[in-house]
Residue frames as a rotation matrix with the C-alpha (Angstrom) as fourth column:
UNK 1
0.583 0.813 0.000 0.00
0.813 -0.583 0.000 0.00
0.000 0.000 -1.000 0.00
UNK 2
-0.184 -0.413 0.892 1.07
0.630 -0.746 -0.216 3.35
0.754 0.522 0.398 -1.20
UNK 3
-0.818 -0.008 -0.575 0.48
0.285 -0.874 -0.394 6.77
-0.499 -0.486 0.717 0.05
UNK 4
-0.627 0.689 -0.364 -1.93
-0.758 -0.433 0.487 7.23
0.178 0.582 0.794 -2.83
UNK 5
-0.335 0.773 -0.539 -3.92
0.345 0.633 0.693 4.19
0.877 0.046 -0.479 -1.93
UNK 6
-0.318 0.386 -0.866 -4.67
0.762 -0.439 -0.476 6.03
-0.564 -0.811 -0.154 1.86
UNK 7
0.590 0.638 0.495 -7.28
0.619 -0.751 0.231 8.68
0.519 0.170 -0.838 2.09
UNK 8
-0.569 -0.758 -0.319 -5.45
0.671 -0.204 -0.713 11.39
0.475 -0.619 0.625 3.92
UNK 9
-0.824 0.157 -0.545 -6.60
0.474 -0.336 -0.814 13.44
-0.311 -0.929 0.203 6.55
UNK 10
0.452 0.752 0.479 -9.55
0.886 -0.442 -0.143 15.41
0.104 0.489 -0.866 6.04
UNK 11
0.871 -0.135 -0.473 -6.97
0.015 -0.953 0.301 18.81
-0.491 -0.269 -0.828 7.52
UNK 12
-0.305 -0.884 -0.354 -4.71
-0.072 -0.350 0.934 17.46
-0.950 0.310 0.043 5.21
UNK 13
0.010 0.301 0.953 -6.17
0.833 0.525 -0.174 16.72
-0.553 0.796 -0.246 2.15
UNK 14
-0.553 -0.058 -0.831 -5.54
-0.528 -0.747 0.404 18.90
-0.644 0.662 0.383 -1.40
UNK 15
0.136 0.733 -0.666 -7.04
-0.888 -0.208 -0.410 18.78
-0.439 0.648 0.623 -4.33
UNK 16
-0.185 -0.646 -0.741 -4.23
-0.796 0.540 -0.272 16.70
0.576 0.539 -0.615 -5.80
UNK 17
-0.966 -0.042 0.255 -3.88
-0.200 0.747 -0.634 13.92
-0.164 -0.663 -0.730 -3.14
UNK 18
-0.206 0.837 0.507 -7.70
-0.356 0.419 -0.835 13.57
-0.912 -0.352 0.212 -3.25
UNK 19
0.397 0.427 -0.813 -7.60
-0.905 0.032 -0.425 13.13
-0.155 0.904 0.399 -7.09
UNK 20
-0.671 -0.654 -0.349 -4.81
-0.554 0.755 -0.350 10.43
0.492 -0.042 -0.869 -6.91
UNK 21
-0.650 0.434 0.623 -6.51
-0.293 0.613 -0.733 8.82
-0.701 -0.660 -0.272 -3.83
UNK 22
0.244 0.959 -0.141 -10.00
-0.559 0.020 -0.829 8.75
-0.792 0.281 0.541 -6.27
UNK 23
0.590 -0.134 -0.796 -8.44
-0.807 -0.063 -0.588 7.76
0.028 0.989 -0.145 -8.90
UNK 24
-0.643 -0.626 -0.441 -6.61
-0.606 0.768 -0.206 5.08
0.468 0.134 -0.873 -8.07
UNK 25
-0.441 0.683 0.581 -9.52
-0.078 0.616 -0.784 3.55
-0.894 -0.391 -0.218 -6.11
UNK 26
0.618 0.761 -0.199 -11.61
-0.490 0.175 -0.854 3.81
-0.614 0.625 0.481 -9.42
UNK 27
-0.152 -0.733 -0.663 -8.20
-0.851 0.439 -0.290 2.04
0.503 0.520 -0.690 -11.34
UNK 28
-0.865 -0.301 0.400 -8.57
-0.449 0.820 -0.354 -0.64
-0.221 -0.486 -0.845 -8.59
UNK 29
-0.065 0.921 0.384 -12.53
-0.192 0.366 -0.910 -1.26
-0.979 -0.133 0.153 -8.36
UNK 30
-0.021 -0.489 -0.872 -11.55
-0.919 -0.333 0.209 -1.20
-0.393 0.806 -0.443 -12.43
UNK 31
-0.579 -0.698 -0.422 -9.49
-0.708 0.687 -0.164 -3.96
0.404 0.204 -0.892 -12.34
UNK 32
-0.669 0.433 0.604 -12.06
-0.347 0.537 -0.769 -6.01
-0.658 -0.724 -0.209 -9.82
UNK 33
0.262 0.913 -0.313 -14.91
-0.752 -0.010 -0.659 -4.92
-0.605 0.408 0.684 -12.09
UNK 34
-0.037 -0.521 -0.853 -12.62
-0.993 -0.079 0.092 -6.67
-0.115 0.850 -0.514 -14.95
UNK 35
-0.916 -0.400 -0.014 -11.57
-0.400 0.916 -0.038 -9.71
0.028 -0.029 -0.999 -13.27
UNK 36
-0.437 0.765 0.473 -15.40
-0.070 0.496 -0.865 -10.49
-0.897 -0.412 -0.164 -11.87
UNK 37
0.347 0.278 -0.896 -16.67
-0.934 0.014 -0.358 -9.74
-0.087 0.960 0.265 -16.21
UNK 38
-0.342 -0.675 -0.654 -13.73
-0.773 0.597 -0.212 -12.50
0.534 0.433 -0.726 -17.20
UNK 39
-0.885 0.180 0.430 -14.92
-0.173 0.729 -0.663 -15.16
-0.432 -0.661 -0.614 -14.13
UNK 40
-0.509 0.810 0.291 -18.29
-0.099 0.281 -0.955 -14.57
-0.855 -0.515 -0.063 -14.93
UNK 41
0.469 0.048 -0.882 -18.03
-0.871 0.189 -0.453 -15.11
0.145 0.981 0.131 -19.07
UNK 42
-0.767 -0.628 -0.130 -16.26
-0.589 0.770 -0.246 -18.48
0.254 -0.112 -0.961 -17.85
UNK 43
-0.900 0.300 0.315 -18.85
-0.086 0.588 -0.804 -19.48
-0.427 -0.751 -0.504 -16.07
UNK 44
0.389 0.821 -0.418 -21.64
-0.653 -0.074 -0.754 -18.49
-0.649 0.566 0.507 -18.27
UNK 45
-0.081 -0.440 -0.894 -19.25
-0.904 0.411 -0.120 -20.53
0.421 0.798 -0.431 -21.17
UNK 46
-0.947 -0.257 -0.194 -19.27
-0.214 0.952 -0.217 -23.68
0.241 -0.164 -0.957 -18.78
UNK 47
-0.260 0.934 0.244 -23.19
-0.380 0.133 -0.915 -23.56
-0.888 -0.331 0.321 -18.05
UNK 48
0.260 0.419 -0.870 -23.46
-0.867 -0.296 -0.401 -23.67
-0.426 0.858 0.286 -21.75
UNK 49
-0.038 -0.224 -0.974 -21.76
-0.659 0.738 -0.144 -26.68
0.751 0.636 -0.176 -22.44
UNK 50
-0.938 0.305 0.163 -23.24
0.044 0.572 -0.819 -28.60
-0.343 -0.762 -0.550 -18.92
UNK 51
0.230 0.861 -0.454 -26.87
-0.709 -0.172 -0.684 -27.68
-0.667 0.479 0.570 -20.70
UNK 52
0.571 0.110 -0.814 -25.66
-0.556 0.781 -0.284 -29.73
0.605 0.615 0.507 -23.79
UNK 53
-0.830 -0.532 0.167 -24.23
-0.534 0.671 -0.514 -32.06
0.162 -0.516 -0.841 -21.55
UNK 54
-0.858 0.489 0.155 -27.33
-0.407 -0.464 -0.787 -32.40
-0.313 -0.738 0.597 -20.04
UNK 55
0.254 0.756 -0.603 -29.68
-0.909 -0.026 -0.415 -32.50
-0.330 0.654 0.681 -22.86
UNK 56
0.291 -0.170 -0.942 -27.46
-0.821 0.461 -0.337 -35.42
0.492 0.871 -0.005 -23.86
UNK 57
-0.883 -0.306 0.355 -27.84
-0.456 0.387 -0.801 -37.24
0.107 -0.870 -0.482 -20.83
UNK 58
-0.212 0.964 0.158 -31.41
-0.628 -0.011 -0.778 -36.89
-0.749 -0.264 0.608 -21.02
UNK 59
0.449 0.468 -0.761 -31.46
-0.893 0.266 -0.363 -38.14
0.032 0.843 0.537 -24.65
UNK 60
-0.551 -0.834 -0.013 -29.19
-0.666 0.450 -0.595 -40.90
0.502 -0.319 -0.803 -23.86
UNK 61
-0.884 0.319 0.342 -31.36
-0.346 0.047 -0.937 -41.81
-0.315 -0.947 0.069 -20.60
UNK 62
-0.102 0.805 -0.584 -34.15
-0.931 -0.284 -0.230 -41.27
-0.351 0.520 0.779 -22.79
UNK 63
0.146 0.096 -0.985 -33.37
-0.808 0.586 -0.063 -43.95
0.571 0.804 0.163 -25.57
UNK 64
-0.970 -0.113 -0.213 -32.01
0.011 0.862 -0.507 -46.78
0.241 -0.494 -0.835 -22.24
UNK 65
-0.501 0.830 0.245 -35.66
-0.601 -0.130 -0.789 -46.08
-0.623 -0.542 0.564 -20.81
UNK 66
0.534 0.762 -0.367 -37.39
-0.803 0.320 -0.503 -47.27
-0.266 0.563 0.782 -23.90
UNK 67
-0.380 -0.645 -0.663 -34.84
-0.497 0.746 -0.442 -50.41
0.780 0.162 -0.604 -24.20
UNK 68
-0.996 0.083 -0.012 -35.95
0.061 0.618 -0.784 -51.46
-0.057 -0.782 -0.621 -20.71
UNK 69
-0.146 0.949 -0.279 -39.84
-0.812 -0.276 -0.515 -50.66
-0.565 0.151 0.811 -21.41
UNK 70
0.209 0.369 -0.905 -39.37
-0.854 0.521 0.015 -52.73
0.477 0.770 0.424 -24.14
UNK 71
-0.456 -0.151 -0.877 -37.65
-0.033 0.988 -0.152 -55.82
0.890 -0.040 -0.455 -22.39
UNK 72
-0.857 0.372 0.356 -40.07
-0.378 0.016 -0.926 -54.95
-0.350 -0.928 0.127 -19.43
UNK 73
0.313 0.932 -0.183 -43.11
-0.809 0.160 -0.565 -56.12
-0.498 0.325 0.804 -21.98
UNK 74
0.219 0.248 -0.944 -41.18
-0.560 0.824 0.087 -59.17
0.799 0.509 0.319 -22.80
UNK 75
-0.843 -0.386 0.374 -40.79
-0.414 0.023 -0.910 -60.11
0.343 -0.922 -0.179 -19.82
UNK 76
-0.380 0.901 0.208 -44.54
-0.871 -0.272 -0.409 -59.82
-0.312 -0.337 0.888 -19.22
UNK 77
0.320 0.741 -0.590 -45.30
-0.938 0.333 -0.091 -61.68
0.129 0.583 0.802 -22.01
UNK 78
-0.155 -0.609 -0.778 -42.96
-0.311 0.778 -0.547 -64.52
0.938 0.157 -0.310 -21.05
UNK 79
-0.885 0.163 0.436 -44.22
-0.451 -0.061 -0.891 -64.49
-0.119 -0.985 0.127 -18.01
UNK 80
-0.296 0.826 -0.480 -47.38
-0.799 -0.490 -0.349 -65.00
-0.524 0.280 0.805 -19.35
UNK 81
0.132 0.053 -0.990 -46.58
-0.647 0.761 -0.046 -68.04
0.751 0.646 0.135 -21.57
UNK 82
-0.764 -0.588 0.267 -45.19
-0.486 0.251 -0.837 -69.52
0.425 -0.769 -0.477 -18.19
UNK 83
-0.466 0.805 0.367 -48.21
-0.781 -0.180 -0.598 -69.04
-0.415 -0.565 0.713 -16.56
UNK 84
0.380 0.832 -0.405 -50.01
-0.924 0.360 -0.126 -70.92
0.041 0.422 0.906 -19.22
UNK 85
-0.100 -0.570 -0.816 -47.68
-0.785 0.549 -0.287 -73.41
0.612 0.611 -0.502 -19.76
UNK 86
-0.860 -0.010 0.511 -47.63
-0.445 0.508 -0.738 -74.66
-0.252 -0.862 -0.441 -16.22
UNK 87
-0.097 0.761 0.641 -51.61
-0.352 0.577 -0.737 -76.22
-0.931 -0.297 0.212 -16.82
UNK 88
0.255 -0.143 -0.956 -50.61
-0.860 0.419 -0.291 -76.75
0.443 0.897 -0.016 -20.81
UNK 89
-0.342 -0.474 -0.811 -48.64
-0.693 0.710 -0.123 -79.16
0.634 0.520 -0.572 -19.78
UNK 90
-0.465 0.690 0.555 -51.12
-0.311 0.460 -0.832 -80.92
-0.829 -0.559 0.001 -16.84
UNK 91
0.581 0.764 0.280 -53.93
-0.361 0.550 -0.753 -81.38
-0.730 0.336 0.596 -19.24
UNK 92
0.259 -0.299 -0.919 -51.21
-0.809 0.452 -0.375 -82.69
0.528 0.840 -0.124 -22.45
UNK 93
-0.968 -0.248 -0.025 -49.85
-0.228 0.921 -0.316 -85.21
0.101 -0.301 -0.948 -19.65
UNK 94
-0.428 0.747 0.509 -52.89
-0.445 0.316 -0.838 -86.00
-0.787 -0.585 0.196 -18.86
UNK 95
0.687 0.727 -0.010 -53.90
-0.485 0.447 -0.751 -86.68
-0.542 0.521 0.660 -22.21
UNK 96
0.096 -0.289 -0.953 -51.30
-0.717 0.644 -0.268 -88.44
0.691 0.708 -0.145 -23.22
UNK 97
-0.658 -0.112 0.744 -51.55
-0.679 0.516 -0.523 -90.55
-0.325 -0.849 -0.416 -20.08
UNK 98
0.356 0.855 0.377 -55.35
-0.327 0.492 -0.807 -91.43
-0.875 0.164 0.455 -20.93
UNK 99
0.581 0.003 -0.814 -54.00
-0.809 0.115 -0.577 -92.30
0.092 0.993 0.069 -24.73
UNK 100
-0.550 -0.831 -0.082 -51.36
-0.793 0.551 -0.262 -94.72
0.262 -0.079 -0.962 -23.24
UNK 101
-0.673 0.430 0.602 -53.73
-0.435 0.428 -0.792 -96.19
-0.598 -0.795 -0.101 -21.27
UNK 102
0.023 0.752 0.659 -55.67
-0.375 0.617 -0.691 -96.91
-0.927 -0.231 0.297 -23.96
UNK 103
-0.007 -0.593 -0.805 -53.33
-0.961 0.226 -0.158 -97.93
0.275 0.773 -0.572 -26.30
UNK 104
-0.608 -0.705 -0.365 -52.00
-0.461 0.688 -0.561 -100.37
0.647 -0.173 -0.743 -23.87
UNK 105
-0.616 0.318 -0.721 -55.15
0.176 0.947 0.267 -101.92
0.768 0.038 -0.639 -23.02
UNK 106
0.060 0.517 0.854 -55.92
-0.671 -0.612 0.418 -99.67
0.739 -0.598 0.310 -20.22
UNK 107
-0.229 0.028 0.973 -57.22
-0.898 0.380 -0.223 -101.75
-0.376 -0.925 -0.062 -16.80
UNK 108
0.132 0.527 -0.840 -57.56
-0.628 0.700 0.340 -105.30
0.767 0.483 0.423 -18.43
Protein backbone atom coordinates (compact mmCIF):
# COMPACT_ATOMS: atom_id res chain seq x y z
CA UNK A 1 0.00 0.00 0.00
CA UNK A 2 1.07 3.35 -1.20
CA UNK A 3 0.48 6.77 0.05
CA UNK A 4 -1.93 7.23 -2.83
CA UNK A 5 -3.92 4.19 -1.93
CA UNK A 6 -4.67 6.03 1.86
CA UNK A 7 -7.28 8.68 2.09
CA UNK A 8 -5.45 11.39 3.92
CA UNK A 9 -6.60 13.44 6.55
CA UNK A 10 -9.55 15.41 6.04
CA UNK A 11 -6.97 18.81 7.52
CA UNK A 12 -4.71 17.46 5.21
CA UNK A 13 -6.17 16.72 2.15
CA UNK A 14 -5.54 18.90 -1.40
CA UNK A 15 -7.04 18.78 -4.33
CA UNK A 16 -4.23 16.70 -5.80
CA UNK A 17 -3.88 13.92 -3.14
CA UNK A 18 -7.70 13.57 -3.25
CA UNK A 19 -7.60 13.13 -7.09
CA UNK A 20 -4.81 10.43 -6.91
CA UNK A 21 -6.51 8.82 -3.83
CA UNK A 22 -10.00 8.75 -6.27
CA UNK A 23 -8.44 7.76 -8.90
CA UNK A 24 -6.61 5.08 -8.07
CA UNK A 25 -9.52 3.55 -6.11
CA UNK A 26 -11.61 3.81 -9.42
CA UNK A 27 -8.20 2.04 -11.34
CA UNK A 28 -8.57 -0.64 -8.59
CA UNK A 29 -12.53 -1.26 -8.36
CA UNK A 30 -11.55 -1.20 -12.43
CA UNK A 31 -9.49 -3.96 -12.34
CA UNK A 32 -12.06 -6.01 -9.82
CA UNK A 33 -14.91 -4.92 -12.09
CA UNK A 34 -12.62 -6.67 -14.95
CA UNK A 35 -11.57 -9.71 -13.27
CA UNK A 36 -15.40 -10.49 -11.87
CA UNK A 37 -16.67 -9.74 -16.21
CA UNK A 38 -13.73 -12.50 -17.20
CA UNK A 39 -14.92 -15.16 -14.13
CA UNK A 40 -18.29 -14.57 -14.93
CA UNK A 41 -18.03 -15.11 -19.07
CA UNK A 42 -16.26 -18.48 -17.85
CA UNK A 43 -18.85 -19.48 -16.07
CA UNK A 44 -21.64 -18.49 -18.27
CA UNK A 45 -19.25 -20.53 -21.17
CA UNK A 46 -19.27 -23.68 -18.78
CA UNK A 47 -23.19 -23.56 -18.05
CA UNK A 48 -23.46 -23.67 -21.75
CA UNK A 49 -21.76 -26.68 -22.44
CA UNK A 50 -23.24 -28.60 -18.92
CA UNK A 51 -26.87 -27.68 -20.70
CA UNK A 52 -25.66 -29.73 -23.79
CA UNK A 53 -24.23 -32.06 -21.55
CA UNK A 54 -27.33 -32.40 -20.04
CA UNK A 55 -29.68 -32.50 -22.86
CA UNK A 56 -27.46 -35.42 -23.86
CA UNK A 57 -27.84 -37.24 -20.83
CA UNK A 58 -31.41 -36.89 -21.02
CA UNK A 59 -31.46 -38.14 -24.65
CA UNK A 60 -29.19 -40.90 -23.86
CA UNK A 61 -31.36 -41.81 -20.60
CA UNK A 62 -34.15 -41.27 -22.79
CA UNK A 63 -33.37 -43.95 -25.57
CA UNK A 64 -32.01 -46.78 -22.24
CA UNK A 65 -35.66 -46.08 -20.81
CA UNK A 66 -37.39 -47.27 -23.90
CA UNK A 67 -34.84 -50.41 -24.20
CA UNK A 68 -35.95 -51.46 -20.71
CA UNK A 69 -39.84 -50.66 -21.41
CA UNK A 70 -39.37 -52.73 -24.14
CA UNK A 71 -37.65 -55.82 -22.39
CA UNK A 72 -40.07 -54.95 -19.43
CA UNK A 73 -43.11 -56.12 -21.98
CA UNK A 74 -41.18 -59.17 -22.80
CA UNK A 75 -40.79 -60.11 -19.82
CA UNK A 76 -44.54 -59.82 -19.22
CA UNK A 77 -45.30 -61.68 -22.01
CA UNK A 78 -42.96 -64.52 -21.05
CA UNK A 79 -44.22 -64.49 -18.01
CA UNK A 80 -47.38 -65.00 -19.35
CA UNK A 81 -46.58 -68.04 -21.57
CA UNK A 82 -45.19 -69.52 -18.19
CA UNK A 83 -48.21 -69.04 -16.56
CA UNK A 84 -50.01 -70.92 -19.22
CA UNK A 85 -47.68 -73.41 -19.76
CA UNK A 86 -47.63 -74.66 -16.22
CA UNK A 87 -51.61 -76.22 -16.82
CA UNK A 88 -50.61 -76.75 -20.81
CA UNK A 89 -48.64 -79.16 -19.78
CA UNK A 90 -51.12 -80.92 -16.84
CA UNK A 91 -53.93 -81.38 -19.24
CA UNK A 92 -51.21 -82.69 -22.45
CA UNK A 93 -49.85 -85.21 -19.65
CA UNK A 94 -52.89 -86.00 -18.86
CA UNK A 95 -53.90 -86.68 -22.21
CA UNK A 96 -51.30 -88.44 -23.22
CA UNK A 97 -51.55 -90.55 -20.08
CA UNK A 98 -55.35 -91.43 -20.93
CA UNK A 99 -54.00 -92.30 -24.73
CA UNK A 100 -51.36 -94.72 -23.24
CA UNK A 101 -53.73 -96.19 -21.27
CA UNK A 102 -55.67 -96.91 -23.96
CA UNK A 103 -53.33 -97.93 -26.30
CA UNK A 104 -52.00 -100.37 -23.87
CA UNK A 105 -55.15 -101.92 -23.02
CA UNK A 106 -55.92 -99.67 -20.22
CA UNK A 107 -57.22 -101.75 -16.80
CA UNK A 108 -57.56 -105.30 -18.43
Amino acid sequence: MTDDDVLPDHTMRNDDTYKTYVANELRRHDARLDAMAARIALIERDQTEIKTLVKDVAKNTGEMLEVFESWRGAMRALEWIGRAAKPIVYIVGLIGGAVVWIKTGGMK
